[in-house]
C-alpha positions as CSV (number, residue, x, y, z in Angstrom):
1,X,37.0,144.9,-1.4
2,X,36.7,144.2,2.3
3,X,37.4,140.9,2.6
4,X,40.0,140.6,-0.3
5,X,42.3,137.7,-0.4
6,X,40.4,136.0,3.0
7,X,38.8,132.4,3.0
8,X,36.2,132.3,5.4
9,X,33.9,129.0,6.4
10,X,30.3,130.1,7.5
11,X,28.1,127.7,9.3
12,X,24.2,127.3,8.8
13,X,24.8,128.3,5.5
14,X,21.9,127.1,4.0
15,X,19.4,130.1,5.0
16,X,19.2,133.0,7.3
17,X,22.1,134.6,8.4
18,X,24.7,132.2,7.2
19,X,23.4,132.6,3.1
20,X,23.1,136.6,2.9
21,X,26.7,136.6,4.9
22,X,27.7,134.1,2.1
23,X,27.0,136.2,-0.3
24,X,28.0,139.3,1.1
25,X,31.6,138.0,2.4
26,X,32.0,136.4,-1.6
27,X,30.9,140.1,-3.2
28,X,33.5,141.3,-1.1
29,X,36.5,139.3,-2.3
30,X,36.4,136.3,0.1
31,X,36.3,132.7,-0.8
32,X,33.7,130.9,1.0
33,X,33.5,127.5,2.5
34,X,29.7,127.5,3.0
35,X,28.9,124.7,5.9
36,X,25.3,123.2,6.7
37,X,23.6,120.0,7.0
38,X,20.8,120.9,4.5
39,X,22.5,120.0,1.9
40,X,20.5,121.5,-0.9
41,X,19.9,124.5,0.6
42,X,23.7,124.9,1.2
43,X,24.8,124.0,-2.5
44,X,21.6,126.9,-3.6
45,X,23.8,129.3,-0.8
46,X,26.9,128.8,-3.3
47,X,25.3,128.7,-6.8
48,X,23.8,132.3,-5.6
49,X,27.7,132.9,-4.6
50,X,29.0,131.5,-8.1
51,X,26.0,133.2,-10.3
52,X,27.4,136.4,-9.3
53,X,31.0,135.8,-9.8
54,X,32.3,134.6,-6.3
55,X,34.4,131.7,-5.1
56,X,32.7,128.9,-3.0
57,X,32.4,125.7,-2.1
58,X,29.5,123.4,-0.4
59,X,30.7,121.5,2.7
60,X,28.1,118.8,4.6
61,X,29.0,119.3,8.5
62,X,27.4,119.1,11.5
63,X,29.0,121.2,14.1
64,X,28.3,118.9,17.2
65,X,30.5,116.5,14.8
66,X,34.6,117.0,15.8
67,X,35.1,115.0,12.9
68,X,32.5,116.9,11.0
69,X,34.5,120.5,11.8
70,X,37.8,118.7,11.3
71,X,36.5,118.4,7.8
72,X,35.3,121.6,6.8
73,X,38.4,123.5,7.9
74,X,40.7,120.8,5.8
75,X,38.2,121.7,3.2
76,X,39.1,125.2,3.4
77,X,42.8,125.3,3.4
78,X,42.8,122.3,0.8
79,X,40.3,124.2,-1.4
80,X,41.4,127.6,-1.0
81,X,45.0,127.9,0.9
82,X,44.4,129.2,4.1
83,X,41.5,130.3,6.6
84,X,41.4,133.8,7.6
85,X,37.5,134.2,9.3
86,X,35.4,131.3,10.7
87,X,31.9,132.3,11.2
88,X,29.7,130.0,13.7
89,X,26.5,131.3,12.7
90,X,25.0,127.4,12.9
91,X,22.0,127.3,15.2
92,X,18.8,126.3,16.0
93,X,15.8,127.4,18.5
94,X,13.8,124.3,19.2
95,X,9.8,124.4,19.0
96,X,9.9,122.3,22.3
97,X,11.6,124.8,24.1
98,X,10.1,126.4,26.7
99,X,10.6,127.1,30.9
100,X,12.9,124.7,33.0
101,X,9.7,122.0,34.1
102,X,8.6,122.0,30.7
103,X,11.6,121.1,28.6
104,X,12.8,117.9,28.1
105,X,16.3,116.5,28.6
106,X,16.9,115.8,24.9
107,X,15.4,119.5,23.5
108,X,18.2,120.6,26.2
109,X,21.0,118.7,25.1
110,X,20.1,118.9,21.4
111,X,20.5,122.6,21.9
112,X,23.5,122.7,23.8
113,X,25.1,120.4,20.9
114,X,24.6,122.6,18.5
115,X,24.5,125.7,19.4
116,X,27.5,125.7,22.6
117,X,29.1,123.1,21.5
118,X,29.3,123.5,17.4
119,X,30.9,126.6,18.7
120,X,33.4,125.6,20.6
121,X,34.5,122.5,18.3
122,X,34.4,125.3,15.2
123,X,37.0,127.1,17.5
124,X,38.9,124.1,18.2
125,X,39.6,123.2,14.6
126,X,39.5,126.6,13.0
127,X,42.1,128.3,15.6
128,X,44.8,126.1,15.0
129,X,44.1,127.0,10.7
130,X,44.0,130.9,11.8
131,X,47.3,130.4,13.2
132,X,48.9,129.0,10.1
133,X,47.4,131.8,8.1
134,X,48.6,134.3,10.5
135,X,45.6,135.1,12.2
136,X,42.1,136.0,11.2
137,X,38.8,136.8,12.6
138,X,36.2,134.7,14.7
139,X,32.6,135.7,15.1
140,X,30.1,133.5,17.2
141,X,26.8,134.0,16.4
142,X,25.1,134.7,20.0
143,X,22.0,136.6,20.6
144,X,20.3,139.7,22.7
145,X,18.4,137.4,25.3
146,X,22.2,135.9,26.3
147,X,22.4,139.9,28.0
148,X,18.6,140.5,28.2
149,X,16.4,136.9,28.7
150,X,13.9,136.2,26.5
151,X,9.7,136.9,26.6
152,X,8.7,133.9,25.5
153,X,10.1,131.0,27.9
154,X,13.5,129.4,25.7
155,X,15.5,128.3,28.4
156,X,18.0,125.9,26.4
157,X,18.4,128.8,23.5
158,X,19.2,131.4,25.9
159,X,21.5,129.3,28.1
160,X,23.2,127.9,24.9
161,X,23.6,132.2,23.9
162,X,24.9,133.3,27.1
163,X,27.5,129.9,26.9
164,X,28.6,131.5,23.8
165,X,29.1,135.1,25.2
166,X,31.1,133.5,27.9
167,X,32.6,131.5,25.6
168,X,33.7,134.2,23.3
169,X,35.2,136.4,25.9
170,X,37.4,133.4,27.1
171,X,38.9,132.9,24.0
172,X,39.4,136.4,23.1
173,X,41.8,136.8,26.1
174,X,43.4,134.0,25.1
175,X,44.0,134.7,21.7
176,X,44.6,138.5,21.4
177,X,48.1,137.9,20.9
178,X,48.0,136.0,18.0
179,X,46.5,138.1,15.7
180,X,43.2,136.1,16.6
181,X,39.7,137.8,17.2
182,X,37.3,136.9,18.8
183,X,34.0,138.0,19.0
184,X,30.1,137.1,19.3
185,X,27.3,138.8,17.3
186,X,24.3,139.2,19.1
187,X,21.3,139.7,16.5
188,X,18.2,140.8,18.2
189,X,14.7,139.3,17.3
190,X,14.8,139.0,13.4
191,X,12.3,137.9,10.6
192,X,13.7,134.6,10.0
193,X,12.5,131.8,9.1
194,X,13.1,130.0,12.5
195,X,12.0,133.3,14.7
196,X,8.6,133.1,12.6
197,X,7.5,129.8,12.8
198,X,7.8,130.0,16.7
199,X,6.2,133.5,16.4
200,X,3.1,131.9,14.5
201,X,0.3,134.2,15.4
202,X,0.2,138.5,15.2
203,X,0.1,138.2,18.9
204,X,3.6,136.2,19.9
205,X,5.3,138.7,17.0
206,X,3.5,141.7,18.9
207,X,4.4,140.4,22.2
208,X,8.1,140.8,21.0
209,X,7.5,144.1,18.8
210,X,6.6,146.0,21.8
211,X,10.0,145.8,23.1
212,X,12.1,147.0,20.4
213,X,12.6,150.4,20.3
214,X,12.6,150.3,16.7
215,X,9.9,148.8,16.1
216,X,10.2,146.3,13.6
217,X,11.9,142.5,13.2
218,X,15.9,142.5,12.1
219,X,16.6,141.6,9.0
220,X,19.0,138.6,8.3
221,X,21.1,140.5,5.4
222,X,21.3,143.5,8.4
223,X,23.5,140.8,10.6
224,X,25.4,139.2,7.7
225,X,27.0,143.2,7.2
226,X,27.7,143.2,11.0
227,X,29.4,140.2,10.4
228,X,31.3,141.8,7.3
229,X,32.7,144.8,10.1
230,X,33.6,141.9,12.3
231,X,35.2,140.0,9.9
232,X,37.4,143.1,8.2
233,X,40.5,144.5,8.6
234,X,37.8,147.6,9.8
235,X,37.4,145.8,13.2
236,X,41.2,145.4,13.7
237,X,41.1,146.6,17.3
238,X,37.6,145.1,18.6
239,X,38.1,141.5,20.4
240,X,35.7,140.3,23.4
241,X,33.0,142.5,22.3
242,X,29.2,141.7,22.3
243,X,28.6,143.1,19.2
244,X,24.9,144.1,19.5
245,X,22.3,143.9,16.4
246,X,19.3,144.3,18.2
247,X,17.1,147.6,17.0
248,X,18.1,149.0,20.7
249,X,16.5,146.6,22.8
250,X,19.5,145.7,25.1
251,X,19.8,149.8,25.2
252,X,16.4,149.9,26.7
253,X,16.3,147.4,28.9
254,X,19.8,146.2,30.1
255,X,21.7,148.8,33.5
256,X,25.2,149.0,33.0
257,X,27.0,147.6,35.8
C-alpha cells in the first residue's frame, strides 16, 4: 500500500476532490482525518471510508478559522499518533465572481479567506505536526488559471490560485530540509460540482472545452490519484513543483520562460 502507516487530514472533504482522495488515500493504508464544514457530507466522506475497511474520522473546520485548523491537526495526532500528509484541497469559486469593477469587496475577501488563507493557516498548524512525525508531505490544492488566467472573468479565484503557487514555492524552500514537501496541485477545468453550476449552459462548458487539448472536463477521482503520487514515498524527490492536472491546457497555451 502507498500510503501505509501515514495519517493524513484532507480539507473540503465533504465532495469533489477532497472525498475520492479520502477514499483513495484510506484504500491505500492511510488513516484519514477528513475536514469540512458540511458536516453531513463530511461524516458520508468517512462512512464510504469505513464501509470499505479504512480508518477515519470526521472533523468540523473552517480553514479561515486558526483555531478551527489548530483543531483538526490535534484531532489527528490525538486520533491517530502522528500526521504525515496534510492536503488543503478546501476551496470555493464564488458565483459573484467576475472582472475587477464587478466584484464586490466581500466575494473578494471571502475568497481570499478560504482559499489563500485556509492554506496558509493549514500550513501553520500542520508543519509544526509534520515535524514531530518526522516529516511528511504537503499538497495545496491550486489550479491551471494561477499559470494560465481564466476565460470566464474569476478574478478573486485566480488571484487566491496564483497566492497559493507562490505560496507553495516559499515554503518548499523553506522546508526541504526537514523532510517536508511541499507542493501545489493544479487541476485543470473538471466536472465538479462547483465548475458545473457556474458552467450552467452547453455554451460556458463549450467555451471552456475548446481549450483543452483533450477534450473533455477532469475528473475529480483523476486529481485525488495525483494527490496519492504527491503524497507517497513515490514523489520523494519533487518539492516546489506545479504539479499540473490539466488535460494539456497549460502545454498549449503557457511559453516557457
Amino acid at each position: 500500500m502507498r500510503l501505509n502507516d501515514k495519517v493524513a487530514i484532507i480539507t473540503g472533504a465533504a465532495s469533489g476532490i477532497g472525498r475520492e482522495a479520502a477514499v483513495l488515500f484510506a484504500a491505500e493504508g492511510a488513516a484519514v482525518v477528513a475536514v469540512d464544514v458540511n458536516d453531513a457530507g463530511g461524516r458520508e466522506t468517512v462512512d464510504l471510508v469505513k464501509k470499505a475497511g479504512g480508518r477515519a474520522e470526521y472533523v468540523h473546520a473552517d480553514v479561515s478559522s486558526s483555531r478551527d485548523c489548530a483543531r483538526m491537526v490535534q484531532a489527528a495526532e490525538e486520533t491517530f499518533g502522528k500526521l504525515s500528509v496534510l492536503f488543503n484541497n478546501a476551496g470555493i469559486m464564488h458565483a459573484r465572481d467576475d472582472d475587477a469593477i464587478a466584484t464586490d469587496e466581500d466575494v473578494w475577501d471571502l475568497t481570499m479567506r478560504i482559499n489563500l488563507k485556509g492554506v496558509y493557516l493549514g500550513c501553520k498548524h500542520g508543519i509544526p505536526a509534520l515535524r514531530r512525525g518526522g516529516g511528511g508531505s504537503i499538497i495545496n490544492t491550486a489550479s491551471f488559471v494561477a499559470l494560465l488566467g481564466a476565460a470566464t472573468p474569476q478574478v478573486a479565484y485566480t488571484a487566491s490560485k496564483g497566492g497559493v503557487v507562490a505560496l507553495t514555492r516559499e515554503l518548499a524552500v523553506i522546508h526541504a530540509r526537514e523532510n517536508i514537501r511541499v507542493n501545489a496541485l493544479c487541476p485543470g477545468p473538471l466536472r465538479t460540482e462547483l465548475l458545473m453550476k457556474l458552467l450552467d449552459t452547453e455554451e460556458k462548458k463549450q467555451r471552456r472545452l475548446v481549450h483543452i487539448p483533450m477534450g473533455r472536463f477532469g475528473e475529480a477521482k483523476e486529481m485525488a490519484r495525483a494527490a496519492l503520487f504527491l503524497a507517497s514515498d513515490e514523489a520523494s524527490y519533487i518539492t516546489g513543483a506545479n504539479f499540473m492536472a490539466d488535460g494539456g491546457i497549460t502545454a498549449a497555451y503557457v511559453t516557457p520562460t
